[in-house]
C-alpha positions in Angstrom: -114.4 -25.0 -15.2 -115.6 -27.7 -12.7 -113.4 -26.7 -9.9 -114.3 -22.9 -10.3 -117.9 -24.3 -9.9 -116.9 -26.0 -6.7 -115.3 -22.8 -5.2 -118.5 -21.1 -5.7 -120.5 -23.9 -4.0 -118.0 -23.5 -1.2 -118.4 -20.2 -1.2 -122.2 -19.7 -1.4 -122.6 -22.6 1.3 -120.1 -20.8 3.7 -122.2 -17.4 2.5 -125.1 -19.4 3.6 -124.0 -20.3 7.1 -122.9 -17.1 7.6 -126.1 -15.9 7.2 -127.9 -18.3 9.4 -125.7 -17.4 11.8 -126.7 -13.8 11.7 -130.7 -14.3 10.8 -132.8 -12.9 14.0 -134.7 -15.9 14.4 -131.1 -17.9 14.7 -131.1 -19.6 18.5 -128.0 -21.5 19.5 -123.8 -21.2 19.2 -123.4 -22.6 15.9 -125.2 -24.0 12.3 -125.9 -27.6 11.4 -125.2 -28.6 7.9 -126.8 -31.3 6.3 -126.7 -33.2 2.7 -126.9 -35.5 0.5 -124.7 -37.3 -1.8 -122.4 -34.2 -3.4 -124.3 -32.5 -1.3 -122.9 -34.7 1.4 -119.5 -33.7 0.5 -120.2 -29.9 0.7 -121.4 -29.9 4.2 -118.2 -31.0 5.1 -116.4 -28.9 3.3 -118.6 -26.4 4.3 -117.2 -26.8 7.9 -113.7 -26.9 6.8 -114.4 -23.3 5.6 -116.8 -21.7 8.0 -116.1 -22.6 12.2 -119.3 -21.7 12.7 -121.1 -25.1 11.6 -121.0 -27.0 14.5 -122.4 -30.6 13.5 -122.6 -32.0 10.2 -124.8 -34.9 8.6 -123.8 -36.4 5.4 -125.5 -39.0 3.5 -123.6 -41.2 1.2 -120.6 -38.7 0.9 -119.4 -37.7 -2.7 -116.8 -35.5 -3.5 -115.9 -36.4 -6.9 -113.4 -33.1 -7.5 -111.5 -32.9 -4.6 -111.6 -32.7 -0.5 -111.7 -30.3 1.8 -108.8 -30.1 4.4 -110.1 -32.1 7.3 -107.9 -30.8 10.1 -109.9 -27.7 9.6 -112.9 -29.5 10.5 -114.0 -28.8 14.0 -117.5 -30.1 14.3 -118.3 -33.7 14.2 -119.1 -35.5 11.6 -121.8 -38.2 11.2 -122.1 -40.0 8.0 -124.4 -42.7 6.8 -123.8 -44.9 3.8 -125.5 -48.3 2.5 -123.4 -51.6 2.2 -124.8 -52.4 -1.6 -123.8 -48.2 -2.9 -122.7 -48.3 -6.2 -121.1 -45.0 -5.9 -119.7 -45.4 -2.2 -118.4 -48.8 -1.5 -118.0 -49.3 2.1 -114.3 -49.7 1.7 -114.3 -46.6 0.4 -116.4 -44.7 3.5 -114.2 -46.8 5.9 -111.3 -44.9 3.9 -113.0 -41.8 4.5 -113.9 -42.2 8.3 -109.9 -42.9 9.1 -108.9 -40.0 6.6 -111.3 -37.9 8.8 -110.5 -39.1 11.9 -106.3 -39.1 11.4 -106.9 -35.4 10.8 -108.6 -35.0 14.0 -112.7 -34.8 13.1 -115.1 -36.8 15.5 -116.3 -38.9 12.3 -119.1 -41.6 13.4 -120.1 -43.6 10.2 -123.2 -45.5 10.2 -123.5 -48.6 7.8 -127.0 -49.7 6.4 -126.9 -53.5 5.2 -128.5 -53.6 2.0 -128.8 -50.3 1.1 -128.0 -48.9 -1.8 -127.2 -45.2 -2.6 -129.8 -42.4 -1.8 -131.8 -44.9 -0.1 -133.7 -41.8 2.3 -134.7 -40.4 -1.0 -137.9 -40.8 -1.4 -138.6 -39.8 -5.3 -136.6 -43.3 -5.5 -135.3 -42.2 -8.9 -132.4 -44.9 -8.8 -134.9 -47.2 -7.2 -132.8 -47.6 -3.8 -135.3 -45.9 -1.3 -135.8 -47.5 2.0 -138.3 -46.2 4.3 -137.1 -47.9 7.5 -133.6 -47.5 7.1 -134.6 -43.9 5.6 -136.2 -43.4 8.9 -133.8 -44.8 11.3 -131.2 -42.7 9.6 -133.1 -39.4 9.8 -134.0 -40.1 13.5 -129.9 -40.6 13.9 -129.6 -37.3 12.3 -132.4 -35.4 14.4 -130.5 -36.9 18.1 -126.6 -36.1 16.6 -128.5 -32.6 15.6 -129.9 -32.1 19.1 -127.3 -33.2 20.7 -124.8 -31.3 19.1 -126.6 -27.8 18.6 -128.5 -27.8 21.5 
């Protein structure tokens, strides 16, 4: 049941960036995907299934039923992740960055000391949100996003 679910999300999200890509208001070569936690996971994936996301943002990665194929990933990749995540341990990301990188992905991981997981979420349900390191991560995100989609 849980990996039929998955398929749809990878399937709606790719839907999604599809129809970014074709909206009239849509300025630039390629889509930006961005999320958080299994959210996080799914933008990646979401580039391993659509070429036309060209720069993707994920915050404290989670993919607890499977990965993507990452040599089909051909946008870079920028990750952030907190050194005290219960759910991500930073050996864990590292793990991640070199899986990324051996299959070819331009994977830069950024490492906030201290912060726990969803620490730029500001309803603070697991009582982990930062604001500066919530703001210094979102500013990373906004110049990788320029940079990247023009």
């Amino acid at each position: 049941m849980m990996a039929m679910n998955m398929e749809q999300a990878v399937k709606d999200m790719s839907g999604a960036v599809d129809y970014l890509a074709q909206h009239e208001g849509f300025q630039g070569d390629g889509v930006g995907a961005v999320g958080f936690c299994l959210g996080g996971g799914l933008a990646v994936w979401a580039a391993a299934e659509n070429q036309k996301v060209d720069a993707v943002v994920s915050y404290y990665y989670v993919m607890p039923h499977g990965k993507p194929d990452f040599s089909k990933v051909d946008a870079p990749v920028l990750g952030h992740f907190g050194t005290a995540d219960d759910f991500v341990s930073v050996e864990d990301a590292e793990g991640l960055q070199k899986e990324m990188s051996d299959a070819g992905v331009d994977a830069d991981f950024e490492f906030y000391d201290g912060a726990g997981h969803a620490f730029a979420n500001d309803h603070d349900r697991l009582g982990t949100y930062d604001e500066g390191k919530s703001r210094d991560a979102w500013g990373k995100t906004i110049d990788f996003l320029k940079r990247h989609l023009g």
